[in-house]
N, C-alpha and C positions, 0 to 999 in steps of 0.2 A: 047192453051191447057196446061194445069199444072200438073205434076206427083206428085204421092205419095212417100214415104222415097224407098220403095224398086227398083222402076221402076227409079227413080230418080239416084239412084245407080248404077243401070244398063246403064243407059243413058250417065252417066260422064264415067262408065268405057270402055265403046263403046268408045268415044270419044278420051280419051286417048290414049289407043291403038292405036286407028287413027292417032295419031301423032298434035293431036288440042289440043285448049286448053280449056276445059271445065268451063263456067263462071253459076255457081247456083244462081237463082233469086229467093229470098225467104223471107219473114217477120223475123225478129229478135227472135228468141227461135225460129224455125219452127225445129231444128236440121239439118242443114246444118254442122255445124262442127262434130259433130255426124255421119254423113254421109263419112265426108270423112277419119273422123277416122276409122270406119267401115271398108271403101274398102280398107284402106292402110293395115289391119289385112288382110282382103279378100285375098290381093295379094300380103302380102311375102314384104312388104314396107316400107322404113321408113320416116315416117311424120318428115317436119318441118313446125310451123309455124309462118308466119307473120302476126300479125293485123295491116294491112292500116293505120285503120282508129285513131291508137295511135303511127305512124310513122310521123320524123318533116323532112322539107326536107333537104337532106343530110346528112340523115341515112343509106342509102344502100352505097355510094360513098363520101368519105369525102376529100378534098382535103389533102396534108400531104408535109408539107414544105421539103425542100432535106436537108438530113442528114449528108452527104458527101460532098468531095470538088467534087468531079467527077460528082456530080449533077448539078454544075454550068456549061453553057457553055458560054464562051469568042466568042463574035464577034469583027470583026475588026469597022464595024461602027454600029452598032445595041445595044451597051454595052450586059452586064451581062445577059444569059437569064438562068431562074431554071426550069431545068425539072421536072416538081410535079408531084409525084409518086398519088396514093391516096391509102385512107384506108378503109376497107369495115366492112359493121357488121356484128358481131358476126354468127349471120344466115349463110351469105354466107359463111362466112371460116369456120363452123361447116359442110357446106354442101360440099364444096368442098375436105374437110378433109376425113369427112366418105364415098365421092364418090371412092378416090385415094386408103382408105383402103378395100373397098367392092368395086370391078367393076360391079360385079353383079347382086346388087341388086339393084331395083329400088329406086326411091327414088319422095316422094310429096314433093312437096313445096307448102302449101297453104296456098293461099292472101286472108284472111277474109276480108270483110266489106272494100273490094276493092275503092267501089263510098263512102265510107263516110271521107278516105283520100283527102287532101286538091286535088287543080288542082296540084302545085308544087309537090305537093310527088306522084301524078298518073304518071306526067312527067317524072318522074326518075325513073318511072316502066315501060316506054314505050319499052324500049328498051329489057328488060329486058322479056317481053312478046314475043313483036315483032319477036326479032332479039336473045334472048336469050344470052344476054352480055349484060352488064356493063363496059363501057370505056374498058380496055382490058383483063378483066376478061370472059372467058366464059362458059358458063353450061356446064357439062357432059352432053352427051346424056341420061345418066338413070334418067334424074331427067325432073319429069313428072309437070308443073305449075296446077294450077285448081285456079280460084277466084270465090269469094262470095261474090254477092252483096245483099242489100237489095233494093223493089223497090220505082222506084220515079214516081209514078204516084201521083193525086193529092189528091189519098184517102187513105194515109198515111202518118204518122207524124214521118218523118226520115229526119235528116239533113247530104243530100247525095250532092255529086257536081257532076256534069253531067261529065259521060264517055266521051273521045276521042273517036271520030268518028274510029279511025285507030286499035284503044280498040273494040271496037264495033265488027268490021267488020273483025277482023282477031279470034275471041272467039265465042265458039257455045253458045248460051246462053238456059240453059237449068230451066224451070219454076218449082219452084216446091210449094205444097202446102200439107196442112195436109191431113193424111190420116187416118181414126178412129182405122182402124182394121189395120194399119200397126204401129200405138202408142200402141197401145195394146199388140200385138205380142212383140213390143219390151220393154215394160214396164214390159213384163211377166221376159222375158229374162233377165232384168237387176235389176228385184226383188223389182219393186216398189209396194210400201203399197199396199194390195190388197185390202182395202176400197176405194183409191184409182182410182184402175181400174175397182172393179165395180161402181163406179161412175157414171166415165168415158163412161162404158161400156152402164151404164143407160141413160144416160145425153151426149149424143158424142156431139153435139151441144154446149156446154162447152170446150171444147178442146179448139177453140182457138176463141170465138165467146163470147161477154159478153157487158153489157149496161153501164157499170161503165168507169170511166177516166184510171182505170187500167187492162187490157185483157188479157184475159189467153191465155198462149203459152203453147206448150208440154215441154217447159224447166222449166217453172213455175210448173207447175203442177209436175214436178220431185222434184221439191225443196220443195212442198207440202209433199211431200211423207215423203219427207228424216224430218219434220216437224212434221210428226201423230207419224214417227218411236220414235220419241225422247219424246213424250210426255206423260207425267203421273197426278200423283196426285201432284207433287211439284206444277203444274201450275195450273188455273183457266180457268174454259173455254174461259174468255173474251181473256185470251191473248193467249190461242189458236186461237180463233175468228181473234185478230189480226195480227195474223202473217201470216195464211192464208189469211185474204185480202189484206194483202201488195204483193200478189203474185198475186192473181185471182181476187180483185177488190172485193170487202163488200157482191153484193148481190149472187154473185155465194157460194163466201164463208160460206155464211147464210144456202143457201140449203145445202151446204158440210156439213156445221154441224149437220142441220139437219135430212140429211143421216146418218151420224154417230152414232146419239142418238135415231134413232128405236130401241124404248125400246120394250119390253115382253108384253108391254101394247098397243102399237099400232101396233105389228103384229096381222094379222088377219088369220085365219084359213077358205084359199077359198076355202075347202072342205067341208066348212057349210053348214048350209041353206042359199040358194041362195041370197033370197029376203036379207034376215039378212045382209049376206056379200056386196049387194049392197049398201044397208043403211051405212054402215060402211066404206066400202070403199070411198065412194061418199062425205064423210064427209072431209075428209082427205084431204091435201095440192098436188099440182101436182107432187111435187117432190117424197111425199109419196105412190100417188097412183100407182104412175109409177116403186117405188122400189118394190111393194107389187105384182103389176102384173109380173113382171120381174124375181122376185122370184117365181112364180108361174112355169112361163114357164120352170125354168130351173128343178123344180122339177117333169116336169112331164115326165116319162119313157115309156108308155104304153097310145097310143090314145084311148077314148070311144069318143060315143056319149053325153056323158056327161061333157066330157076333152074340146070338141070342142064347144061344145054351152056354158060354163061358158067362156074359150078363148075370143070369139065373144061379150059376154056381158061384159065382162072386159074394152074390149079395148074401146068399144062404150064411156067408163067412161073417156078415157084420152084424153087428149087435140090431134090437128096435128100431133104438135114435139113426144109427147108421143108415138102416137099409130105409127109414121112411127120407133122408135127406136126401138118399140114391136116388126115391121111388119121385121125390119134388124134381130132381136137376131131370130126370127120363119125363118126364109129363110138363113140365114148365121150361126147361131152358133147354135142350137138346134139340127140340124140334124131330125126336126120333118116335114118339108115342103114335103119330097117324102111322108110320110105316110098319111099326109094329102090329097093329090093329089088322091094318091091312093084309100082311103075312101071316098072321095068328089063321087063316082061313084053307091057307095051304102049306103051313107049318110047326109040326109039331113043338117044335124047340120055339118057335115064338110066338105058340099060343099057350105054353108054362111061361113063359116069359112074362106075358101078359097078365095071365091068372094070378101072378106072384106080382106084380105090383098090383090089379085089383085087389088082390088079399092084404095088402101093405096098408092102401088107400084106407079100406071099411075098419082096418083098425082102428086105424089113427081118430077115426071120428066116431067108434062103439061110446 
């Protein structure tokens, strides 16, 4: 089983508490680091951290020649032995510095990209996890570990080195995976592009899912954002084009744009006549059809008999993926599912209506 960003959150912070050490398993942009930046605000915290998997070994522990005579010791048949102090990184003496000044406050340490550090440099985080010391350095109890792997199954292209069994087996490993309406809520929150998110919002199957050598992550698609924000008349659309597909891979990209240039000419007014609007609609690319119903749903305030039977022949128009995004924004964000429920009893047209998202819903999860 795999959590979404929120539950995911919840999960490590159980954990910690617990006194374990919480290891997040998750695809590369899924925002894991996002995550635990999050709970560390959530809980009064101060983050540090370390990336793994740009650690060489004998970065945490470095040996350190004796400075001193007093460092030498004289045996009688053994000669010369040097007691080697060693020296640690910057991290550790920043952590154990701000532990000594705040006792109070907690404190993260998180190991990103934990399995894409070599074996020698997990080795020297053995202890460190385990046992919570480094040669004879050892943790304040306020400072809480959490690691972040990515995974290594054989239907991902990550160059990870397989975990210590001892790793393994002392770390709650907690799954996580995208969640549409938990990027959204937080896309909202951190004020990305809102072409963007309704996109996103149209197209969730885009979030981290795409046919090209390059696939979109929820960290991509931020960097999308921060992309439309900056862009004007200085550029051309080609290198708009490209800059978002160097994020999301050409053909996602292609529909992004073609999201964006719903001109005045290819909206369609689904308060027309019917037949017309079908012609019309019907003509139109999936990505458009599916903006054009989308937008429909969210402008309608007041169900008729006439709301619900255009509804029902709308969606007929869209493809699977289409009509179950339809069948999420009518059940999840529109707030229209109880009224339709409600009129399904004394309406024909919106108890098809109804049947046709239950028949949408039991798909999706045959």
């Amino acid at each position: 089983m795999a959590l979404g960003f929120n539950k995911t959150m919840q999960a490590v912070d159980l954990i910690e508490k617990s006194g374990a050490v919480a290891n997040i398993v998750g695809i590369a942009g899924i925002g894991k680091s996002a995550l635990v930046n999050r709970l560390a605000e959530q809980n009064h915290a101060k983050l540090f951290t370390t990336v793994v998997s740009l650690s060489e070994k004998g970065d945490l522990a470095i040996p350190v020649p004796p400075l001193t005579d007093k460092s030498f010791i004289e045996t009688d048949k053994y000669g010369t032995l040097a007691d080697v102090k060693f020296g640690y990184s910057h991290t550790i003496i920043e952590i154990i510095k701000y532990a000594e000044a705040n006792p109070d406050t907690p404190i993260y340490w998180f190991l990103d990209e934990f399995n894409r550090g070599t074996s020698d440099v997990q080795s020297e985080l053995m202890n460190l996890v385990l046992q919570r010391r480094i040669n004879s350095v050892v943790l304040p109890k306020q400072v809480h570990i959490i690691i972040a792997e990515n995974p290594d199954d054989m239907n991902t292209n990550y160059d990870v080195y397989a975990s210590d069994d001892a790793i393994t087996d002392r770390t709650v490993r907690v799954n996580m995976q995208t969640d549409v309406n938990d990027w959204l809520k937080w896309a909202k929150d951190n004020h990305v592009n809102q072409q963007v998110i309704n996109f996103i919002s149209d197209n969730s199957e885009f979030l981290d899912h795409g046919n090209d050598e390059i696939k979109p992550t929820p960290r991509s698609w931020h960097r999308v954002s921060n992309i439309v924000n900056q862009y004007n008349d200085d550029y051309d659309e080609d290198i708009l084009r490209e800059a978002i597909s160097g994020n999301v891979g050409p053909s996602i990209a292609e529909a992004f744009i073609k999201f964006m240039n719903l001109s005045g000419n290819d909206k369609i007014d689904l308060n027309g006549d019917l037949q017309d609007v079908i012609d019309k609609v019907a003509s139109k690319d999936e990505i458009t059809k599916q903006s054009l119903v989308s937008e429909y749903v969210k402008s309608v305030s007041t169900l008729s008999d006439d709301v619900c039977h255009r509804l029902t022949t709308f969606i007929d128009l869209l493809s699977s993926d289409g009509q179950y995004a339809i069948d999420r924004t009518l059940i999840n964000d529109s707030g229209l599912i109880d009224d339709i429920y409600n009129m399904a009893g004394t309406s024909l047209s919106a108890k098809r209506l109804y049947d046709k998202l239950t028949e949408i819903s039991f798909n999706a999860y045959r």
